[in-house]
C-alpha positions as CSV (number, residue, x, y, z in Angstrom):
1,X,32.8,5.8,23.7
2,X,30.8,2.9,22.3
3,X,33.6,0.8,19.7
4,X,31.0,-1.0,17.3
5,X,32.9,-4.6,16.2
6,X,32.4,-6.6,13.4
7,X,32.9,-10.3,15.0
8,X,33.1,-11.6,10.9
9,X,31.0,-14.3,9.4
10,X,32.4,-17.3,11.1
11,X,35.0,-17.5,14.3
12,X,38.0,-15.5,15.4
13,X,40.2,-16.2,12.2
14,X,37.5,-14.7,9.8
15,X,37.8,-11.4,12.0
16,X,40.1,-8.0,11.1
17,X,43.0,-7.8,13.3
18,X,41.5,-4.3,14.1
19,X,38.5,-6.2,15.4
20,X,39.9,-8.6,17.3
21,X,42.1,-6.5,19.6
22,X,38.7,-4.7,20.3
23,X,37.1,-7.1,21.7
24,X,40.1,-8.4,23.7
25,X,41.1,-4.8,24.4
26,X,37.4,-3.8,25.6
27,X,36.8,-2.7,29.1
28,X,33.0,-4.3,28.7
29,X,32.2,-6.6,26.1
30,X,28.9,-6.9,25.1
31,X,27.6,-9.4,22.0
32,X,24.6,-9.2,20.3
33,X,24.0,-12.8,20.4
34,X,26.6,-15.5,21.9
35,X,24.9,-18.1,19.3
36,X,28.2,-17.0,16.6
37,X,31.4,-19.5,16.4
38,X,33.3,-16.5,17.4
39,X,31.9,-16.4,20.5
40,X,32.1,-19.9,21.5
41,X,36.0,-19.3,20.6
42,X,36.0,-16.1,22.6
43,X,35.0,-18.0,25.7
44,X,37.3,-20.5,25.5
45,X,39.9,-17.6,25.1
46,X,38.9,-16.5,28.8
47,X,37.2,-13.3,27.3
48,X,34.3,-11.9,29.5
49,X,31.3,-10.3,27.9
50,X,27.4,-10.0,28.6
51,X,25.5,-11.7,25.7
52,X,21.6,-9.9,24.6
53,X,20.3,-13.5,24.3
54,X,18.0,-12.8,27.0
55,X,16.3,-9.8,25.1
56,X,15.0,-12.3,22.5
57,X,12.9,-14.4,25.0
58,X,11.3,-11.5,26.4
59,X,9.8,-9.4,23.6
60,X,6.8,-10.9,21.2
61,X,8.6,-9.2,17.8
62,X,11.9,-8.7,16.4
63,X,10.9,-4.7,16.0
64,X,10.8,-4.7,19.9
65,X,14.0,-7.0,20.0
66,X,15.8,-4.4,18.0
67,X,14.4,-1.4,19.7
68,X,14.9,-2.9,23.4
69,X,19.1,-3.7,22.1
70,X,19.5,-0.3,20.7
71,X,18.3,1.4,24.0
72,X,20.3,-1.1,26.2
73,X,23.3,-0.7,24.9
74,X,23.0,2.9,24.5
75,X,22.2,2.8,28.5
76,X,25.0,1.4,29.0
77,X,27.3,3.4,26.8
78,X,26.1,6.7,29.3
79,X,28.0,4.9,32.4
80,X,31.8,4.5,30.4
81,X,33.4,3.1,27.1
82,X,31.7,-0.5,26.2
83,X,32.5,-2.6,22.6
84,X,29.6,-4.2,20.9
85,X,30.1,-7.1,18.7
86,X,27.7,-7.9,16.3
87,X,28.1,-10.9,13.7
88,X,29.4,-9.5,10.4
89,X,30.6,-6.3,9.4
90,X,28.2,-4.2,11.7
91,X,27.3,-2.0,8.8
92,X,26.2,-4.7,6.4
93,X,22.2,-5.6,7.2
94,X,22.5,-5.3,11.4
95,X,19.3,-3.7,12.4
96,X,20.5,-2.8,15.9
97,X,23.4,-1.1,14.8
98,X,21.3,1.0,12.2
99,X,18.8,1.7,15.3
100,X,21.9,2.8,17.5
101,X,24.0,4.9,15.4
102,X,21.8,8.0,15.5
103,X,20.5,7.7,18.8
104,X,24.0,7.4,19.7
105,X,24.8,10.7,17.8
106,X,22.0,13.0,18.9
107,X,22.6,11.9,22.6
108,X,26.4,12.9,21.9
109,X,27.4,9.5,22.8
110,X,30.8,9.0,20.2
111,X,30.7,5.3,17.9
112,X,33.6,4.0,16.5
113,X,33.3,1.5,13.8
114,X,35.6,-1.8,13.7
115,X,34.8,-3.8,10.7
116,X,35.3,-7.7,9.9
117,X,34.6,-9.1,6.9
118,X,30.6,-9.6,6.6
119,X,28.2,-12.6,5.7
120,X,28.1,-11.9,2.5
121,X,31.1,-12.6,0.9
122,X,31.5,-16.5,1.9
123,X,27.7,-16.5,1.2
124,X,28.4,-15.8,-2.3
125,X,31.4,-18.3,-2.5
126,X,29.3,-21.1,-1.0
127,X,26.3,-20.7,-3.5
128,X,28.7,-20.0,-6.2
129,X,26.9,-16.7,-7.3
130,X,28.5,-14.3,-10.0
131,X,27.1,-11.2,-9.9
132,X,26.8,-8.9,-13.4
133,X,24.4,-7.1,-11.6
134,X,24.1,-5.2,-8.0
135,X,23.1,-7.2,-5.2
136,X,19.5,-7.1,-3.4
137,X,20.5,-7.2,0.5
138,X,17.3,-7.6,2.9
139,X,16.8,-9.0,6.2
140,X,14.4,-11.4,6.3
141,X,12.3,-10.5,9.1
142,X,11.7,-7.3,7.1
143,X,10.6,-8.7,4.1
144,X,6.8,-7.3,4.2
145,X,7.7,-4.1,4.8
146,X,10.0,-3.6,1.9
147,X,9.3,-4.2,-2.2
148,X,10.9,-6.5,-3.8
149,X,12.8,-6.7,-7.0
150,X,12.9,-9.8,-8.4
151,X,15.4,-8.8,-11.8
152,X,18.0,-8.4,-8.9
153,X,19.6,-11.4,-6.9
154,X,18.8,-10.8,-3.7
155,X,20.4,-12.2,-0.5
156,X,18.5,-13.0,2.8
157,X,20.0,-13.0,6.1
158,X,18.2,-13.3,10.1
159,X,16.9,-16.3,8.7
160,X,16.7,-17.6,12.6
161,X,14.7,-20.4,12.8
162,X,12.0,-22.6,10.7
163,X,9.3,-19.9,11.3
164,X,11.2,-17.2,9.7
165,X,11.8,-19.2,6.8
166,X,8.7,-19.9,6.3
167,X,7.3,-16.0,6.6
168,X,10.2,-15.3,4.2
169,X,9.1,-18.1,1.6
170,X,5.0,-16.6,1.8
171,X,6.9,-13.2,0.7
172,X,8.8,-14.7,-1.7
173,X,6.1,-16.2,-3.3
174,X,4.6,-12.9,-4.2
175,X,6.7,-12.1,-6.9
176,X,8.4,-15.3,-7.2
177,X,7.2,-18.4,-8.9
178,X,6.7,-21.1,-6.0
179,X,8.8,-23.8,-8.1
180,X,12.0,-21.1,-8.4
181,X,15.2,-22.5,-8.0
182,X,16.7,-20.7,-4.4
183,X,20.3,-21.5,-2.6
184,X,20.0,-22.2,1.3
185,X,23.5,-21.7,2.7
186,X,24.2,-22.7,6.5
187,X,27.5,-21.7,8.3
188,X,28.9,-20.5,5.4
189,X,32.3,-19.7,5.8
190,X,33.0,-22.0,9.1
191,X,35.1,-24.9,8.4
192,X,33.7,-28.4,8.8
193,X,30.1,-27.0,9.0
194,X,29.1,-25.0,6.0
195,X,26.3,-26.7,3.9
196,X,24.7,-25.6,0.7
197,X,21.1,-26.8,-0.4
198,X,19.6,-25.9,-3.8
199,X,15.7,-25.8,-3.2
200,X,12.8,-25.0,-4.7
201,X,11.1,-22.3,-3.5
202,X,7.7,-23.4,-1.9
203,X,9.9,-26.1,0.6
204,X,11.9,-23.1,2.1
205,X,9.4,-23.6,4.8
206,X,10.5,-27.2,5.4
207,X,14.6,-26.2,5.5
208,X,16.2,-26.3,9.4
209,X,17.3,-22.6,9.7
210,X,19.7,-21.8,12.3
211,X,20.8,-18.2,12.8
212,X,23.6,-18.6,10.5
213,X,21.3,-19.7,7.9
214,X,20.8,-17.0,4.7
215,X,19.0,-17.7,1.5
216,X,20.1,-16.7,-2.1
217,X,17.2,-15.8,-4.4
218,X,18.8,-16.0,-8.2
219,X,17.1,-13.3,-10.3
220,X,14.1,-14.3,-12.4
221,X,14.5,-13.8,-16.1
222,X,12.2,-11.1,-17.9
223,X,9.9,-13.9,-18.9
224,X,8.8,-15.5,-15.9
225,X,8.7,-12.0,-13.6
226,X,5.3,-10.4,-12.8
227,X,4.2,-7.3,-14.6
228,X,4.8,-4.1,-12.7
229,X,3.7,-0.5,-12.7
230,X,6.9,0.0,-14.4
231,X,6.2,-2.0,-16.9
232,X,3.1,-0.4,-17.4
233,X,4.9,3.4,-18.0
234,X,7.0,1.7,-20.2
235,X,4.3,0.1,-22.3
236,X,2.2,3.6,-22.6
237,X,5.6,5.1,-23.6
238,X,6.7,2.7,-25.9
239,X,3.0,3.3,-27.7
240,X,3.2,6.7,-28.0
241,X,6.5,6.9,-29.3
242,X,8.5,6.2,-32.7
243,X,6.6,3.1,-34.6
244,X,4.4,2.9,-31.5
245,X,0.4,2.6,-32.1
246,X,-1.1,5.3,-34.3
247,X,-4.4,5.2,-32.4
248,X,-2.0,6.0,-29.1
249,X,0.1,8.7,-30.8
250,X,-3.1,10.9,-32.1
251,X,-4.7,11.1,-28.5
252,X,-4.4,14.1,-26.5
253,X,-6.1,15.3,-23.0
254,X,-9.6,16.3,-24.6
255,X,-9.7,12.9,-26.8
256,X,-9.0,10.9,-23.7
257,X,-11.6,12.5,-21.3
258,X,-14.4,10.2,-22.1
259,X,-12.2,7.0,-21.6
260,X,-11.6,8.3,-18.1
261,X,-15.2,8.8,-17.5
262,X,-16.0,5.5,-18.8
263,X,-13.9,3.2,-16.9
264,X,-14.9,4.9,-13.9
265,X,-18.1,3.4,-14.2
266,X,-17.0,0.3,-15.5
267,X,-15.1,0.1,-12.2
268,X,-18.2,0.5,-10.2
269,X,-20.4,-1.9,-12.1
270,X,-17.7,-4.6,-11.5
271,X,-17.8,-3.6,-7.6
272,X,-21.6,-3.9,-8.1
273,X,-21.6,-7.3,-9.5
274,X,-19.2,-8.7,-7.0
275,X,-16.9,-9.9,-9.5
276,X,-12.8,-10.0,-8.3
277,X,-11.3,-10.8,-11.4
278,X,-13.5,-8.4,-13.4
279,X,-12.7,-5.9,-10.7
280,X,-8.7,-6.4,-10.9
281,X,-9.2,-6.0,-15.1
282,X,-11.2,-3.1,-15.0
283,X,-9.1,-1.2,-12.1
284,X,-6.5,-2.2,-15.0
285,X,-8.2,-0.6,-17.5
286,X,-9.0,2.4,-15.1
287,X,-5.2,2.9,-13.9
288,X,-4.2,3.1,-17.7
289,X,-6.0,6.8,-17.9
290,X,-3.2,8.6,-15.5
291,X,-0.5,6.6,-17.0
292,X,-1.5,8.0,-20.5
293,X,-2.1,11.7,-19.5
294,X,0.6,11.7,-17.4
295,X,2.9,10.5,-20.4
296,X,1.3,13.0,-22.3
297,X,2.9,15.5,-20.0
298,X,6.1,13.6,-19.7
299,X,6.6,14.3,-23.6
300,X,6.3,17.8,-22.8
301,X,9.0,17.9,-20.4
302,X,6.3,19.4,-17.6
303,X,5.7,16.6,-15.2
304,X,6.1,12.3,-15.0
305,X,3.7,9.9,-13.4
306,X,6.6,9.6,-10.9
307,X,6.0,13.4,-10.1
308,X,2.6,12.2,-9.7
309,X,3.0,9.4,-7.1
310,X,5.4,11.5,-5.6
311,X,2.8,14.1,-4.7
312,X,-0.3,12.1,-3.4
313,X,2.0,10.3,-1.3
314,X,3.4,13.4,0.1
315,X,-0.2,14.6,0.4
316,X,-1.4,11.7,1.9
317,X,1.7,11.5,5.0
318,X,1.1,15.3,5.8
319,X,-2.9,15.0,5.8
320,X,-2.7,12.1,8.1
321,X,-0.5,13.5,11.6
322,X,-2.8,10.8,13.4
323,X,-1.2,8.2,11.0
324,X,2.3,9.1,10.3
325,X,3.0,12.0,13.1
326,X,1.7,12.6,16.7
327,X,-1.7,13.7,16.2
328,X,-4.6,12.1,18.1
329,X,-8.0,11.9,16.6
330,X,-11.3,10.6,18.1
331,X,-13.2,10.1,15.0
332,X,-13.5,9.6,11.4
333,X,-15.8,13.3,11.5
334,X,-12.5,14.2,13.0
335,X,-10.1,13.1,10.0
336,X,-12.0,14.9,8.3
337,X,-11.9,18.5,9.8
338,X,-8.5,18.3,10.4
339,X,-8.1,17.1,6.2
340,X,-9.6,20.3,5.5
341,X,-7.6,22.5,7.8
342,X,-4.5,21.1,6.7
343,X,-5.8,21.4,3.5
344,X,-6.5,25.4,3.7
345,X,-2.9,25.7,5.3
346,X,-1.4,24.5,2.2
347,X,-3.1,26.7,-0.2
348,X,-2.9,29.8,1.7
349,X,-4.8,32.7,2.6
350,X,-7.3,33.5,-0.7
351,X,-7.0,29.9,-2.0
352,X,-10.8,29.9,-2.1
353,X,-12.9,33.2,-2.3
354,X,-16.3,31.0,-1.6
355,X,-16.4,27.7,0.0
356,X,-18.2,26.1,-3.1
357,X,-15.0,26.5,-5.3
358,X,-13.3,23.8,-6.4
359,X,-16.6,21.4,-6.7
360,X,-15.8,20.2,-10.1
361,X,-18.9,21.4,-12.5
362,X,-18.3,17.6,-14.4
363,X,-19.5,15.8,-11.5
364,X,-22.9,14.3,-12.0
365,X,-25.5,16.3,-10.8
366,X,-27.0,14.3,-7.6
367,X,-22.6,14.1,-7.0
368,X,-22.2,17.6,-7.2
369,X,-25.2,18.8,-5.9
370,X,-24.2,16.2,-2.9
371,X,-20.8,18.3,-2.5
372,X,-22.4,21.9,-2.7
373,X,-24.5,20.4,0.4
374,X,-22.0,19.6,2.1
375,X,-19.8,22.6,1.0
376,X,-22.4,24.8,2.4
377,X,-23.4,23.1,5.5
378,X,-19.2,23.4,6.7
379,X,-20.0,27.7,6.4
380,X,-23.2,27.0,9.1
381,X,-26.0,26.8,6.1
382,X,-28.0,23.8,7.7
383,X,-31.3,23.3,9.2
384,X,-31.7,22.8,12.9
385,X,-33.6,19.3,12.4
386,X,-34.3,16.3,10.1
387,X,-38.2,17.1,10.4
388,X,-37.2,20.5,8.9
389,X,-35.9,18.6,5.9
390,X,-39.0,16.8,5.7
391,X,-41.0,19.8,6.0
392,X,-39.3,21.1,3.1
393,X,-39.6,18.5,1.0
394,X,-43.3,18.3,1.4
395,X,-42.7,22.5,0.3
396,X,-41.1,21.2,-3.0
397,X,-43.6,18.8,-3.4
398,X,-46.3,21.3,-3.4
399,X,-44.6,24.0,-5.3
400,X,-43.9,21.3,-8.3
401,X,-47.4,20.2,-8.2
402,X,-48.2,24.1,-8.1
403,X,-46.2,24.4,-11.4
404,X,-47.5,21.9,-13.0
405,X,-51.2,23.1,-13.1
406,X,-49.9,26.2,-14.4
407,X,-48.2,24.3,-17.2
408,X,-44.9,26.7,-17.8
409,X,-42.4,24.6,-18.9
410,X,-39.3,26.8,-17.4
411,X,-40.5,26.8,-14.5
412,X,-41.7,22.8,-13.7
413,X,-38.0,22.4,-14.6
414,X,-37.0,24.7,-12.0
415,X,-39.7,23.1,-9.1
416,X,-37.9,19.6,-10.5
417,X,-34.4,20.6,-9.3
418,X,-35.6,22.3,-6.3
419,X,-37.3,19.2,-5.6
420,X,-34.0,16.8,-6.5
421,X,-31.7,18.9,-5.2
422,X,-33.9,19.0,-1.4
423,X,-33.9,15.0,-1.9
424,X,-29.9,15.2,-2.1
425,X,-30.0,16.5,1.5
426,X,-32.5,13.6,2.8
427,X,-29.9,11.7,1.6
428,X,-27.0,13.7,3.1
429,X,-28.8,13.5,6.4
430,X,-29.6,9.9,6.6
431,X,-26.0,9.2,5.3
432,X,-26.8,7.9,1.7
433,X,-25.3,8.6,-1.3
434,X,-28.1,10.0,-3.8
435,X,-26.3,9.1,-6.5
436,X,-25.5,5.5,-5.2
437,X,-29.1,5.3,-4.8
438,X,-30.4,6.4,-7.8
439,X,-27.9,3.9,-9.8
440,X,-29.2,0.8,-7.5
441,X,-32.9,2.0,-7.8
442,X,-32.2,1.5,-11.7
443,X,-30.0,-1.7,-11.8
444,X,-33.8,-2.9,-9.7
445,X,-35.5,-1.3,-12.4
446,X,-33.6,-2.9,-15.2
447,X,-33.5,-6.6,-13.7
448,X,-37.4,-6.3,-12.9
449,X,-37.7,-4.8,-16.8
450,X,-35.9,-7.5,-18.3
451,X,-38.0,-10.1,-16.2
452,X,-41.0,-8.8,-17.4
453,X,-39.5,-8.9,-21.2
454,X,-38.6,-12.7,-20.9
455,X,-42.5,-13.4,-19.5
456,X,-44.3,-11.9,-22.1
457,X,-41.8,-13.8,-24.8
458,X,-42.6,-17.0,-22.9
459,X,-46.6,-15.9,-23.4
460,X,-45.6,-15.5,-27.2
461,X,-47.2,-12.1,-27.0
462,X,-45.2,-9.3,-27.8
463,X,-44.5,-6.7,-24.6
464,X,-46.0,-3.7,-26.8
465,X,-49.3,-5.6,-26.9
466,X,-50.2,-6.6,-23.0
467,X,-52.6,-3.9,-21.1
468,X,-51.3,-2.0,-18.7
469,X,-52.8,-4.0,-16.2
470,X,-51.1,-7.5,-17.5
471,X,-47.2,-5.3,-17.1
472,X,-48.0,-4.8,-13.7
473,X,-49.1,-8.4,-12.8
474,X,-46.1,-9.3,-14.4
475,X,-43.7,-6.5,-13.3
476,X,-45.6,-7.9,-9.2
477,X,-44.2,-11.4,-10.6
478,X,-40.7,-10.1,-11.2
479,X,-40.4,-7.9,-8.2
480,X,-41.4,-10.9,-5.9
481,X,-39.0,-13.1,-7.9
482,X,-36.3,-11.1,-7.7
483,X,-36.5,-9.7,-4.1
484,X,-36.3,-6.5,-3.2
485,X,-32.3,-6.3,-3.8
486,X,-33.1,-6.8,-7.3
């Protein structure tokens, strides 16, 4: 039997009668940490026990602190009955104990619980906090693995020493302004040595934090909160509904297709510029297109853009075992094959009579005819060599040039795609993207065009007028100017 006790938030008076026999009671005592005023009293009480202290010092994170307590104490919960005391109630924000209990269970080892009264309850008396609304409870050394909600107050405990603070206080400041008013109570609830400081935010690195430091965070009014994906929804549904924006209201899928389209590119000609900010607005502008057809849907009663997220990210955990399971993979060509094998087990048997399906037609050509390349080289259609591509290309070349003297129309077209499409697989082979190419090759084209333009206004000639032979001289001029990346 492992008895789990709650040694309160300050020394042996602030503990349950329950708990307190426990400990006293307790063949083997074992504390989390002997750095609690209840322990110092329990010493001087002539009460034995083995304190974890030690495990701090020897592990680099607080994950591995955690991890190497749970296991210990489990170990020693095989040999015979033990009580571990943990500061607080030990179901109120005590990682160890939420390690333990179901390692505890599966290994058939029984846990009794023995609460005290936790931390947070003289925390809340000490910062004088009323709370209308439910209370955010993290640990502090967990704080960038968890999202925060800053309309809640939130409570912050583990705040061990200066260092934590201050990794709490970057966190913070994510969603928080830096100048917001927080609480920083130490010892609260032990008598003679509680103190209360009312901070802002951005010294919270500067504050002595002991390990019976916590921090209140007061929420932040609507006004002075960061906008959120949720807000977003709630925007797009609030323009499509009752008095919302008549524009919004008359769209439907077909209306909004070329909007999508659009800020697809938009997207990639801010990522071709190298411009942040215009990069954050128009990923803006490009996340807006889900949120509408999902809300679309949503007034339908057929799906929500939380059914949405929920999907992909369910996708995204069970098509990544080497990420989230205990898969092992060598490469990224690896990823890949196991992406689609996971893939076809999830469809089925007859998901896809030919392994071209589900290459969207709407693609751009050199895209999709990228994607039928690749589509049909995973089947085994694929020449031996890269001088085999070359070979035909030089083919396509000749049967185009072939066409041409003959002059039918239907047919030059046809030698043109053949010819494009054999291009697409240089690419494919020399790992470029065609149609990455093809849009870089014309932003070049379009700088150099527009240098020649401003030369022959500085001239005073007008463009239409020069000879063929002044364009190039000046379209040499432009290309040297502008470099070959241009």
């Amino acid at each position: 039997m492992i008895t789990i006790v709650g040694l309160g938030p300050a020394g042996l008076k602030a503990m349950s009668v329950e708990a307190l026999e426990a400990v006293r009671s307790a063949p083997r005592l074992i504390l989390r940490t002997d750095r609690h005023p209840a322990a110092r009293e329990l010493r001087d009480q002539g009460v034995e026990f083995q304190s974890l202290d030690s495990v701090y010092e020897g592990a680099e994170t607080f994950e591995e602190v955690y991890e190497a307590i749970a296991e210990q104490v489990l170990a020693e919960g095989r040999t015979g009955d033990l009580a571990y005391a943990v500061p607080g109630h030990p179901l109120v924000a005590e990682e160890s104990v939420r390690r333990l209990l179901p390692r505890a269970r599966a290994q058939g080892i029984p846990v009794r619980i023995v609460g005290s009264s936790s931390f947070v309850e003289p925390v809340l008396a000490a910062v004088e906090a009323q709370l209308t609304e439910g209370l955010l409870l993290l640990d502090a050394l967990a704080l960038d693995s968890v999202r925060l909600r800053p309309e809640a107050p939130l409570l912050l405990c583990q705040v061990y020493d200066t260092d934590t603070a201050s990794r709490a206080k970057l966190a913070l400041m994510r969603e928080y302004p830096d100048d917001w008013e927080i609480v920083v109570a130490r010892a609260a609830g032990v008598p003679g040595e509680q103190a209360v400081e009312r901070i802002p935010l951005h010294r919270l690195d500067r504050v002595a934090a002991d390990h019976l430091t916590a921090i209140y965070v007061p929420p932040l009014p609507p006004e002075r909160r960061r906008r959120t994906f949720e807000d977003l929804v709630w925007v797009m549904a609030r323009l499509r509904g009752e008095g919302g924006c008549p524009w919004d209201r008359e769209q439907d899928h077909l209306t909004l297709k070329r909007y999508l389209i659009e800020e697809c590119y938009e997207v990639l000609d801010a990522i071709d510029a190298g411009d942040p900010d215009a990069l954050a607005e128009e990923l803006g502008d490009l996340l807006l297109q889900p949120v509408f057809h999902a809300q679309l849907e949503a007034e339908e009663g057929v799906f929500t853009i939380d059914d949405v997220v929920a999907r992909i990210v369910a996708k995204l955990i069970h098509r990544h075992p080497h990420v989230f399971g205990d898969a092992s993979v060598e490469s990224a060509d690896e990823v890949l094959r196991n992406w689609e094998k996971i893939k076809r087990a999830e469809k089925g048997e007859g998901w896809r009579e030919s392994v071209l399906d589900g290459v969207p037609t709407s693609l751009p050509a050199l895209l999709r005819a990228l994607e039928v390349s690749r589509r049909a080289v995973k089947a085994g259609f694929e020449w031996k060599r890269f001088e085999d591509v070359l070979a035909k290309l030089d083919e396509e070349v000749r049967e185009l040039r072939e066409a041409l003297e003959r002059g039918q129309q239907d047919e030059i077209e046809s030698e043109i795609g053949d010819l494009l499409f054999t291009l697409v697989n240089v690419a494919r082979w020399k790992g470029i993207d065609p149609e990455e190419a093809l849009r870089q090759m014309v932003n070049r084209f379009s700088a150099r065009f527009r240098r020649v333009e401003q030369a022959a206004r500085e001239s005073g000639r007008p463009l239409e007028s020069l000879s063929l032979g002044e364009m190039d001289a000046l379209w040499e001029e432009a290309k040297t100017a502008l470099g070959r990346g241009a």
